[in-house]
C-alpha positions, -999 to +999 in steps of 0.1 A: +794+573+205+757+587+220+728+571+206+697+597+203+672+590+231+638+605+232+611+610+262+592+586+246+615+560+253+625+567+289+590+568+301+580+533+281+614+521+301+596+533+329+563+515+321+581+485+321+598+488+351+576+499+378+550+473+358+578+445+372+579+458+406+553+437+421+569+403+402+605+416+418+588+423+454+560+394+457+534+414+457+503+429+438+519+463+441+509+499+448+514+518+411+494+531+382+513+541+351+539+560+358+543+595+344+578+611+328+590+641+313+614+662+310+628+698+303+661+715+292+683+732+318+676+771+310+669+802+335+637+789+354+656+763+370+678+801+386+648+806+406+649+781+424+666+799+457+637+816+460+611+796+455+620+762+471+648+765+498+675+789+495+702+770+493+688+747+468+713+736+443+711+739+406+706+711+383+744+716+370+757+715+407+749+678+397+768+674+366+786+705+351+773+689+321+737+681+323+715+695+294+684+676+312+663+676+344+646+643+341+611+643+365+590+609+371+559+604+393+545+567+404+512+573+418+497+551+441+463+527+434+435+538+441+428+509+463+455+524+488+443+559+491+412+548+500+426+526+524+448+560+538+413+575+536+403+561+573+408+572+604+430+599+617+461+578+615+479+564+580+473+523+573+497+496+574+498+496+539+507+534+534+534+529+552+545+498+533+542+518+503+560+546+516+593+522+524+591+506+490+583+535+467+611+554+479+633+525+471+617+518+438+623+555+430+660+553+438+664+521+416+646+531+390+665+565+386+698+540+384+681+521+360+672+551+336+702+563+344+724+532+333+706+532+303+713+566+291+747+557+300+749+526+277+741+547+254+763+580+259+751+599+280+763+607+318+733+615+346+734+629+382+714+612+408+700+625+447+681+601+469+643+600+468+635+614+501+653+626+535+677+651+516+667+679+533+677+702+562+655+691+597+659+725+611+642+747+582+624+713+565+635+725+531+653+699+505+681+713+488+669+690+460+633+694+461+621+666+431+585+687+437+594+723+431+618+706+404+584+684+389+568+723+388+597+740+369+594+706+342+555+715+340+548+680+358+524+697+378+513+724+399+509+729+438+482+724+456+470+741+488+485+709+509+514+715+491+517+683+473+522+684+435+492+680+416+499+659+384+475+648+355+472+617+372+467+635+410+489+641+440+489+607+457+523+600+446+556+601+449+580+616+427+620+609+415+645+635+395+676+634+380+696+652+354+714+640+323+734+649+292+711+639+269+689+663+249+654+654+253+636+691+248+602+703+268+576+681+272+551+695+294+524+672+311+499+698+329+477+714+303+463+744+329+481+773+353+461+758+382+459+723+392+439+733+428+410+743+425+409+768+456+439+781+440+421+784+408+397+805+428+371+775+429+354+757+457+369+732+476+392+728+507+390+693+513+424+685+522+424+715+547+390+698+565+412+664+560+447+674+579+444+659+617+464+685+633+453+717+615+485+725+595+469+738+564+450+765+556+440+784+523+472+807+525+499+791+547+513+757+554+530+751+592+556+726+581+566+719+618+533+707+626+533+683+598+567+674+605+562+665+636+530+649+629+549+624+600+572+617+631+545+607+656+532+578+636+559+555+638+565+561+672+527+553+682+517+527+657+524+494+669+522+484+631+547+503+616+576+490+644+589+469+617+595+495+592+624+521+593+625+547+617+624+573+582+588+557+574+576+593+581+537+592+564+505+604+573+492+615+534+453+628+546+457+654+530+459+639+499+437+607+505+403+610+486+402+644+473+394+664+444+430+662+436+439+623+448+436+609+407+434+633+381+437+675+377+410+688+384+410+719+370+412+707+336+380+687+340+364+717+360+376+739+325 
């Protein structure tokens, strides 16, 4: 027997649970309120060949019987981006957040996902990061063109999603059975405000090795940027060789905590 769930309650679930993270981890944490939502699998999610990579899979190559994709975001305190803010090289602490985001993502898609399952309702499930292909750097599950398609957000000119609550986060998706309907978050077509034909540019000025302009993005130099880090900084040897961060672009910006289109509007 299925129980009726609504969005409401999956992101207060979702409150909850990244609110206990620090308690879990012995620590003060790294998240603001997390943000949830949710759409119904119809055609936009066909597009998604050609405009993420082109062997991206569809939500029902998931679950055959998903009616769902289900998008969250967990963006980081401000107290860390500013940190991120100095130098040309990410903190200690971005990289710390990095490593325990991604596994806070993956548990609390499990979570959610048990608890649609209590009560009826099957869900599909990728890993948060590192699911994509190294020669072409595309995901075949990409949770941010997927957060787009859900009206999460919009891209940005550093090619982050840009949410309500900024871009300095990082973002989980799975798909479900349940029936949840559309619930989108971002109330304006832009969310950059060069793209919204605006002034600005400041994560362009703020990428150390130039991979950003206005109109293009050279994913191999960031790549191999994100790689760099671990092997030169002396404190990130403890963390896992996939702590692959550098996040200037995103660190004190326009974009870093709200959109700011919609205040700009």
């Amino acid at each position: 027997m299925t129980i009726t769930i609504t969005v409401d309650q999956l992101r207060e679930f979702a409150r909850r649970y990244v609110k206990e993270e620090p308690g879990r981890l012995g620590t003060t944490g790294w998240w603001q309120t997390p943000l949830l939502t949710a759409a119904p699998i119809d055609g936009r999610f066909d597009q998604l060949p050609q405009i993420a990579a082109d062997d991206h899979l569809h939500p029902r190559d998931l679950l055959p019987t998903a009616k769902s994709v289900i998008v969250f975001y967990l963006p980081f305190t401000r107290e860390l981006v500013e940190d991120n803010k100095k130098g040309p090289w990410p903190c200690r602490n971005w990289g710390v957040a990095y490593v325990q985001t991604n596994a806070l993502i993956d548990r609390l898609g499990r979570a959610l996902s048990n608890f649609l399952l209590e009560n009826g309702y099957h869900s599909g499930l990728t890993p948060a990061t590192h699911n994509f292909n190294e020669d072409k750097l595309m995901a075949r599950w990409s949770h941010k063109h997927l957060a787009h398609l859900v009206n999460l957000g919009r891209f940005g000119v550093n090619h982050l999603l840009i949410t309500t609550a900024g871009c300095t986060g990082r973002l989980g998706s799975f798909v479900s059975e349940v029936e949840l309907g559309d619930h989108p978050l971002i109330e304006t077509d832009e969310a950059c405000l060069l793209k919204a034909g605006q002034q600005c540019g400041k994560c362009i000025a703020a990428c150390p090795v130039d991979a950003l302009t206005q109109d293009d993005f050279d994913r191999r130099r960031c790549w191999d940027r994100l790689n760099e880090t671990r092997r030169v900084l002396d404190y990130f040897s403890d963390l896992p060789e996939s702590t692959d961060v550098c996040g200037k672009c995103s660190a004190v910006v326009p974009c870093s905590f709200k959109n700011p289109v919609a205040k700009a509007g």
